[in-house]
N, C-alpha and C positions, 0 to 999 in steps of 0.2 A: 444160285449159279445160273449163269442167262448164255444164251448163244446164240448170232445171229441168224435167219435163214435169208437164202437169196434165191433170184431165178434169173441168171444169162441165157440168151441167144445169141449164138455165133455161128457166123457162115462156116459149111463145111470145109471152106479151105484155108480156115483157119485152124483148125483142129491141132495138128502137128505146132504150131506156132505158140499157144496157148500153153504147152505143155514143153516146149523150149525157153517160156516166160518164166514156168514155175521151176524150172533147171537152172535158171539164171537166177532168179531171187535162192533158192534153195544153196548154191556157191555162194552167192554175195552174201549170207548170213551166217557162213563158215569159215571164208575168208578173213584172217588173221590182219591187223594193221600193224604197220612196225615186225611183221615176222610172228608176235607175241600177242596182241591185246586183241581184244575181241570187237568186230565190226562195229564202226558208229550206228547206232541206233535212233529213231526212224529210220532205215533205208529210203533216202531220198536223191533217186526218185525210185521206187519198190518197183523192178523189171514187172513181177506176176500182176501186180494191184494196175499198176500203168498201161498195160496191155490189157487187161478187164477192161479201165475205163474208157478206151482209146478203140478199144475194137470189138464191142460185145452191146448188147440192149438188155439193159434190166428192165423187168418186166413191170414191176411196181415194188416200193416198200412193203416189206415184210414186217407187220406190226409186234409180230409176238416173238417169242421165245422161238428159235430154232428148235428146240429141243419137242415143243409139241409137233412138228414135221416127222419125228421119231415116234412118237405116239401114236398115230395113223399108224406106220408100220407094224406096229402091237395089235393094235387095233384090225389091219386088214394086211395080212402077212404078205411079202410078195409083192406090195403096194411102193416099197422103193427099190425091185428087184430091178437091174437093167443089164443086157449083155454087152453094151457099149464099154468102149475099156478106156476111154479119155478122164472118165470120172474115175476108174481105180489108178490109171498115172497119176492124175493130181491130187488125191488122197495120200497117196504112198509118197511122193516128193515132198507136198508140202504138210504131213503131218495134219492134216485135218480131214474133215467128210466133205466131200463131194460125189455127186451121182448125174451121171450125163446119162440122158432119152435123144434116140432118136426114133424119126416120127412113127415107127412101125409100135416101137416098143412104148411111146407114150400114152400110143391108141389102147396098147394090153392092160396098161395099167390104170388108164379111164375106166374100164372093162371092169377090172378088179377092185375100184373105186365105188362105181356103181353099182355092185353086187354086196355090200361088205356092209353092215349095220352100224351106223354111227347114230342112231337114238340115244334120246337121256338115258335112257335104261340100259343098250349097252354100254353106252360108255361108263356109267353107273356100277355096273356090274363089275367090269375090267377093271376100274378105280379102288371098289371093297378086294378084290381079287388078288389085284395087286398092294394090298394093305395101307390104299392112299384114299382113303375113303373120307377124308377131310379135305380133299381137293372139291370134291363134287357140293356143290355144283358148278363152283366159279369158271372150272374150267371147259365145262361142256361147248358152252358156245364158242370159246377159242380153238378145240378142237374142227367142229363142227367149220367153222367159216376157214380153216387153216385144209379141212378138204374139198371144198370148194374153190378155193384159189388156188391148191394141186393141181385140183381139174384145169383150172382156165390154164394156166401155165403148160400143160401139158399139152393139153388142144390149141396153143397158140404155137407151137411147134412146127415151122412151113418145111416140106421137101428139103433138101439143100441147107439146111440148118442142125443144129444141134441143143437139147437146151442143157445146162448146168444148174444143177440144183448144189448151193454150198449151205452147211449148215455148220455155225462157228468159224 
């Protein structure tokens, strides 16, 4: 099972907007045709996705699995904690993970990045630990470079901005 990660930046006065995108796809995909049949499928054009592309900066492709972006969190708890509530609105609308930093809290959780052991050994450890000990090694380096590009994501975070982290 695979799921993707992303990193947006959007202007902070977008915020409210972004989250009236995901209220408008989140209708459009309940919205009934005929009274009775269930919406055409793609949503063409996807209110959320169209607004992403139209008004947000990704930061770079995301090589791996989303799902290792979760593994940090195991790894260095607290490391996708954030008190921003734009990521728990589009979480909760649109049925998937999102986690929005802004720049104070991105700084905390570089902080907590660079405190937190991501050695072959601990990752090693956490992998027998957690009874995946046939992962190891392949996936140390995926980890490893997946909190490296946390960090830059997170420090490339300006004032006046917000970042989105989506995973799947």
């Amino acid at each position: 099972m695979s799921a993707i990660g992303s990193f947006y930046l959007i202007t902070d006065d977008k915020r409210t907007d972004i989250v009236r995108a995901a209220e408008a796809q989140s209708t459009a995909l309940k919205k009934k045709r005929f009274g009775f049949l269930p919406p055409k499928l793609p949503l063409n054009p996807d209110p959320f996705w169209e607004f992403v592309r139209t008004n947000t900066e990704e930061l770079e492709q995301y090589p791996y699995s989303g799902y290792l972006l979760l593994e940090i969190e195991l790894l260095a708890p607290d490391s996708l904690g954030t008190k921003d509530a734009v990521g728990t609105w589009l979480s909760e609308i649109m049925q998937s993970s999102f986690i929005s930093f802004r720049p104070d809290d991105a700084a905390e959780i570089i902080k907590i990045l660079d405190g937190a052991d991501f050695s072959n050994e601990a990752i090693r450890k956490f992998l027998v630990e957690d009874g995946r000990e046939d992962d190891y090694p392949e996936i140390t380096e995926p980890i490893q470079n997946s909190v490296q590009r946390l960090k830059i994501w997170l420090g490339a975070i300006p004032e006046g901005k917000t970042g989105i982290l989506t995973i799947g």
